[in-house]
MDAnalysis code that builds the backbone (N, CA, C; Angstrom):
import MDAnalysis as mda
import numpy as np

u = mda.Universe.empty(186, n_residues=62, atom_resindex=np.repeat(np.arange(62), 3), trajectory=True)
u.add_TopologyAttr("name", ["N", "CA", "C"] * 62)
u.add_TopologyAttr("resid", np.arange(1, 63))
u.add_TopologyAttr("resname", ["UNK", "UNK", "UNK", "UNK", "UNK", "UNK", "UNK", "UNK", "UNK", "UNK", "UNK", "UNK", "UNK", "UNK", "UNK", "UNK", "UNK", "UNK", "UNK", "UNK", "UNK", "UNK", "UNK", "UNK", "UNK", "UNK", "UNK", "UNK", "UNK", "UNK", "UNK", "UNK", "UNK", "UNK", "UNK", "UNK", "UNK", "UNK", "UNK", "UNK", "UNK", "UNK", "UNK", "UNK", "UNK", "UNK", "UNK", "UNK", "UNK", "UNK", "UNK", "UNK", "UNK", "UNK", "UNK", "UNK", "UNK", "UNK", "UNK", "UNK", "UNK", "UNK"])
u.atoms.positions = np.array([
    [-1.757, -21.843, 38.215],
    [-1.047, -22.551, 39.259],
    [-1.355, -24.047, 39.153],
    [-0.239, -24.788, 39.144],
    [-0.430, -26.490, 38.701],
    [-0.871, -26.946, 40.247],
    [-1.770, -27.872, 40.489],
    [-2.394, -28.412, 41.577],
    [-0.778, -29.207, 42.048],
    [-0.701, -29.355, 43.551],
    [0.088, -30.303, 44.198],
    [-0.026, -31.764, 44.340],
    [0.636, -32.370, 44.053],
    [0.400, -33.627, 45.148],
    [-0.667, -34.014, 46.234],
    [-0.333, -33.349, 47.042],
    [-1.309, -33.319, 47.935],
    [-3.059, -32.994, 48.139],
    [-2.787, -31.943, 46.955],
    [-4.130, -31.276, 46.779],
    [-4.709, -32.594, 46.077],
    [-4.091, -32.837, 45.298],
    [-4.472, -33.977, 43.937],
    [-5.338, -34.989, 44.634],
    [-4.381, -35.274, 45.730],
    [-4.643, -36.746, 46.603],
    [-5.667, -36.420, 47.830],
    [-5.948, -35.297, 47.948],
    [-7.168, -35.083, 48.984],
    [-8.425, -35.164, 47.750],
    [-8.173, -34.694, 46.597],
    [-9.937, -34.357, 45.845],
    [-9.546, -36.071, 45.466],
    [-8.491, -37.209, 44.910],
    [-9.293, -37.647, 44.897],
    [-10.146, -38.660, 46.086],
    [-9.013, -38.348, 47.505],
    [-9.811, -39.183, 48.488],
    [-11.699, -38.837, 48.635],
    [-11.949, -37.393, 48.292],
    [-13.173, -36.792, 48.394],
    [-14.085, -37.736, 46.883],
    [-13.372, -37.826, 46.354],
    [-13.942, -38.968, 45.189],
    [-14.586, -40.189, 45.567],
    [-13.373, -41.033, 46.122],
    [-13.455, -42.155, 46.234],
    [-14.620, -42.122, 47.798],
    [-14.608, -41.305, 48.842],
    [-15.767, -41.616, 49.613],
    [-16.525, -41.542, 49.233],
    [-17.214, -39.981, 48.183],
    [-18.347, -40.212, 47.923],
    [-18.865, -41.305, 46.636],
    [-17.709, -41.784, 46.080],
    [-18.180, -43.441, 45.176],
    [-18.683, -44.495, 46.176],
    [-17.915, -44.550, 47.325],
    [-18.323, -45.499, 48.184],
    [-19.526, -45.354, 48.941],
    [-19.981, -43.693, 49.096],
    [-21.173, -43.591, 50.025],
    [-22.654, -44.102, 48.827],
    [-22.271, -43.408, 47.159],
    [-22.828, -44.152, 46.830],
    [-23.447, -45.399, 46.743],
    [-22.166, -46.615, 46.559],
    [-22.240, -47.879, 46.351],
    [-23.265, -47.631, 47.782],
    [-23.238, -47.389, 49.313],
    [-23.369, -47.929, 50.199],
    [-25.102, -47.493, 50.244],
    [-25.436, -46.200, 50.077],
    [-26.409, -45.850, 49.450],
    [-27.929, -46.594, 48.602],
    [-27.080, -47.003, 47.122],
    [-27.676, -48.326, 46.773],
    [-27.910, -49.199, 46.984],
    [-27.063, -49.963, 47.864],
    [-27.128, -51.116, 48.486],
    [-28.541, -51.119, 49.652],
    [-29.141, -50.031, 50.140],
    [-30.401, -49.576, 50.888],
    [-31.259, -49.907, 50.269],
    [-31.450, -49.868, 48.508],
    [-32.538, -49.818, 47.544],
    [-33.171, -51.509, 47.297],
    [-33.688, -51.849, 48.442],
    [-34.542, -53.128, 48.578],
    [-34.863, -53.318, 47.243],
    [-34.637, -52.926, 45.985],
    [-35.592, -53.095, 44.707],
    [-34.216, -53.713, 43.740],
    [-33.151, -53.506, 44.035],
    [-31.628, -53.622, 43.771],
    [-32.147, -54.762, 43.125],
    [-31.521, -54.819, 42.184],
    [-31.273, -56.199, 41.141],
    [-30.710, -57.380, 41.970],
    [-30.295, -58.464, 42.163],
    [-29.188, -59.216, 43.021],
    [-28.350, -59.084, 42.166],
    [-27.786, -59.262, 41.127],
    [-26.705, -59.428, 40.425],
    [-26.040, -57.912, 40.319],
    [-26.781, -56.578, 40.513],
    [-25.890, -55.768, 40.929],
    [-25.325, -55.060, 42.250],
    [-26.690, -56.103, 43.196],
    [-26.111, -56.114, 44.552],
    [-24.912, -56.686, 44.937],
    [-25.060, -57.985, 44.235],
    [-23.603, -58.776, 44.158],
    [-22.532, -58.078, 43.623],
    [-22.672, -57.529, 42.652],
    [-21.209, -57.122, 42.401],
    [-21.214, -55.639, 42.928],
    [-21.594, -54.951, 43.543],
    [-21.185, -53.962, 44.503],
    [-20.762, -54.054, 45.929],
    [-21.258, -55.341, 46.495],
    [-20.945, -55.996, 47.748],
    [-19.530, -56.779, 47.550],
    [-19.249, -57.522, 46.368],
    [-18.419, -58.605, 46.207],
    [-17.350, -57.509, 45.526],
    [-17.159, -56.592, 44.364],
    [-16.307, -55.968, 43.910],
    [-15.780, -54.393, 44.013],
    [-17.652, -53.830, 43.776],
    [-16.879, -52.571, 43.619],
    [-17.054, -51.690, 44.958],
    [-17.460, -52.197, 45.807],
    [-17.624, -51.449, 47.209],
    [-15.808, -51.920, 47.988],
    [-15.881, -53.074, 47.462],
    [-14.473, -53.641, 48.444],
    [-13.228, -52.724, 47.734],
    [-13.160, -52.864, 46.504],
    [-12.122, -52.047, 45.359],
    [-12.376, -51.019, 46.062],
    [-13.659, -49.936, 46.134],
    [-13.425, -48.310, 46.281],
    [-12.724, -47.904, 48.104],
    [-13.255, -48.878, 49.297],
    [-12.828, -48.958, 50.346],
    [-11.517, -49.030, 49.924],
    [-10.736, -50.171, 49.221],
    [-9.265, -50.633, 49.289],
    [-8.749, -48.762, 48.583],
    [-9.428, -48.151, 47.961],
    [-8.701, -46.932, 47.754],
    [-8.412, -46.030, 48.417],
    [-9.627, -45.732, 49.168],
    [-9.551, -44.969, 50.010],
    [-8.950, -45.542, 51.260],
    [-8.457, -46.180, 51.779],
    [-7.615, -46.929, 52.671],
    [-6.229, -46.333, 51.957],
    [-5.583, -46.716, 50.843],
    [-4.239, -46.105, 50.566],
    [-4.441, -44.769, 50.336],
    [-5.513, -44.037, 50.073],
    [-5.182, -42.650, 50.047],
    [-4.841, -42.108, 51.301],
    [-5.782, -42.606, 51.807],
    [-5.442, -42.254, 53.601],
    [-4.585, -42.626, 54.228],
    [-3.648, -43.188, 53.917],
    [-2.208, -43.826, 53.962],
    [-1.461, -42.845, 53.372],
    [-1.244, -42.325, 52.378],
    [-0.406, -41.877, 51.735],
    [-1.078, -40.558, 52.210],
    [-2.252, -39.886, 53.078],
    [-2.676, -38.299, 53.045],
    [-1.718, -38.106, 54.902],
    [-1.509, -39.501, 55.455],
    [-1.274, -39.700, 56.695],
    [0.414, -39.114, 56.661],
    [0.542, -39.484, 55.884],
    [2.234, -39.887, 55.516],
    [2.552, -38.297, 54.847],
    [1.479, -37.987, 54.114],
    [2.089, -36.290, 53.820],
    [2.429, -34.929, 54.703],
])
C-alpha cells in the first residue's frame, strides 16, 4: 500500500519537531561551541521552525 499525502506530511511534521527539539536541546549544552550555537540559533533552528510552520499549514488545510 503506497503511503498518502497526508500520511507523508504528518511523519514528516514528526521529523521536523523532533529536529527542532533537538536543535533546542543542544542549545541547553553550556559547553556548546559558539560558532555552533550561532548557527543553530541564527540558521538551523529558524529554517526547521519555518518547516514545521508550513507543514502545519498544509496538515490544517487537509
Amino acid at each position: 500500500m503506497l503511503a498518502t499525502p497526508l500520511l507523508l506530511a504528518t511523519a514528516l511534521h514528526e521529523g521536523e519537531k523532533s529536529g527542532a527539539d533537538d536543535y533546542e536541546e543542544a542549545l541547553k549544552n553550556t559547553e556548546l561551541a559558539a560558532d555552533l550555537r550561532s548557527l543553530i540559533e541564527t540558521k538551523l533552528l529558524p529554517a526547521q521552525q519555518a518547516h514545521i510552520r508550513t507543514l502545519n499549514r498544509l496538515l490544517d488545510a487537509a
